[in-house]
ZAMARGU-4260 file (C-alpha; in steps of 0.2 Angstrom, whole numbers, plus 5000, padded with zeros to 4 digits):
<rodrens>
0) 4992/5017/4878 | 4985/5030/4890 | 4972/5042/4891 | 4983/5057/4900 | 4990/5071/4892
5) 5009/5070/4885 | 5022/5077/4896 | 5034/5090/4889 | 5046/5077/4886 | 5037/5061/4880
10) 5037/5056/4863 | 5020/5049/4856 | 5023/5031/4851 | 5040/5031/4861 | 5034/5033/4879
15) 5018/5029/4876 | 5003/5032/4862 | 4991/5044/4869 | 4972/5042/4862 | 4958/5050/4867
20) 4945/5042/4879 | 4932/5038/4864 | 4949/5028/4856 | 4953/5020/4874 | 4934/5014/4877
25) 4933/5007/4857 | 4950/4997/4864 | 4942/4990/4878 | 4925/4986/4869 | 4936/4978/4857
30) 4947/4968/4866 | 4960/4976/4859 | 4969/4979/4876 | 4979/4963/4885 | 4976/4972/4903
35) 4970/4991/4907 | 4967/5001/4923 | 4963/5019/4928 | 4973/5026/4937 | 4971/5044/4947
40) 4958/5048/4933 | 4969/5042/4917 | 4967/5025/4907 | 4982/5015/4903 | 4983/5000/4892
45) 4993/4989/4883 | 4990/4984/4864 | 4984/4962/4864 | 4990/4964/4844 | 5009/4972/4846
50) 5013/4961/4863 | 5005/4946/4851 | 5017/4949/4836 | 5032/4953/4847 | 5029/4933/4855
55) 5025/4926/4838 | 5043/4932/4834 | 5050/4921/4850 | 5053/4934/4858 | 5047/4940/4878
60) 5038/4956/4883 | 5044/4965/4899 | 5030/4974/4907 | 5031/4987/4919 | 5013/4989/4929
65) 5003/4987/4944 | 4996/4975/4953 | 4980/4977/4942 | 4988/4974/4926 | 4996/4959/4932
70) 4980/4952/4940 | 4973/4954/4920 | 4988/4947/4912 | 4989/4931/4924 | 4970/4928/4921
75) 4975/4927/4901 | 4992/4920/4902 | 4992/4908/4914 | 5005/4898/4911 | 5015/4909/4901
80) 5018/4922/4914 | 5033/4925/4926 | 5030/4938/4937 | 5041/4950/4951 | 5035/4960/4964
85) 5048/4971/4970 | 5045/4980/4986 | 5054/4996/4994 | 5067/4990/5009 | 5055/5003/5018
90) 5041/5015/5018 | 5055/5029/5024 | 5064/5027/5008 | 5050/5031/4996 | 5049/5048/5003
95) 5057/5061/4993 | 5075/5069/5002 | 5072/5084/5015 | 5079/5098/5007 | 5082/5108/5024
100) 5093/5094/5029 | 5111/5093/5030 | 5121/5083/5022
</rodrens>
C-alpha cells in the first residue's frame, strides 16, 4: 500500500495499491498494516490480512523494505523471520554513470 501517486507505468493492485491518506491512517488505526513507514512525505505499508492467508497457505512472503519495515516485522515475527541486509560493494557504485565520460 502507499500513499504516493501512481507512476505512469504502475498498475494499481500490481505494483502497489494506492489509497488515499484517510484510507492509509484507518489501516494504521486498525492494525490492518504488518509494518509501515513514511518515507520522503509518502506512507507505505503492507496488508497483515493478505501476507496472513498467503502463510496460512504454507507458503513464504518475500519482502522488499527498509530497515524500518524490518524493525516492525522482527518485533511481530520473532521467530518466524529470516532477514538479509544487502549492502553496495561501495558508496562509488551507487552513484548514477557520468555521462561526459568516456567509455
Amino acid at each position: 500500500m502507499t500513499t504516493r501517486p501512481r507512476r505512469p507505468a504502475e498498475v494499481h493492485g500490481k505494483h502497489y495499491h494506492f489509497i488515499d491518506a484517510a484510507r492509509f491512517d484507518n489501516m494504521v488505526k486498525n492494525n490492518e498494516l504488518l509494518e509501515w513507514a513514511e518515507v520522503f512525505g509518502n506512507r507505505y505499508g503492507t496488508p497483515r490480512k493478505l501476507v496472513e492467508q498467503t502463510l496460512e497457505q504454507g507458503r513464504d512472503v518475500l519482502f522488499d523494505l527498509d530497515w524500518q519495515g524490518t524493525q516492525q516485522l522482527r518485533e511481530q515475527a520473532q521467530n518466524d523471520l529470516v532477514s538479509v541486509f544487502v549492502l553496495p560493494p561501495s558508496v562509488q557504485s551507487l552513484a548514477p554513470p557520468d555521462p561526459c565520460a568516456g567509455p
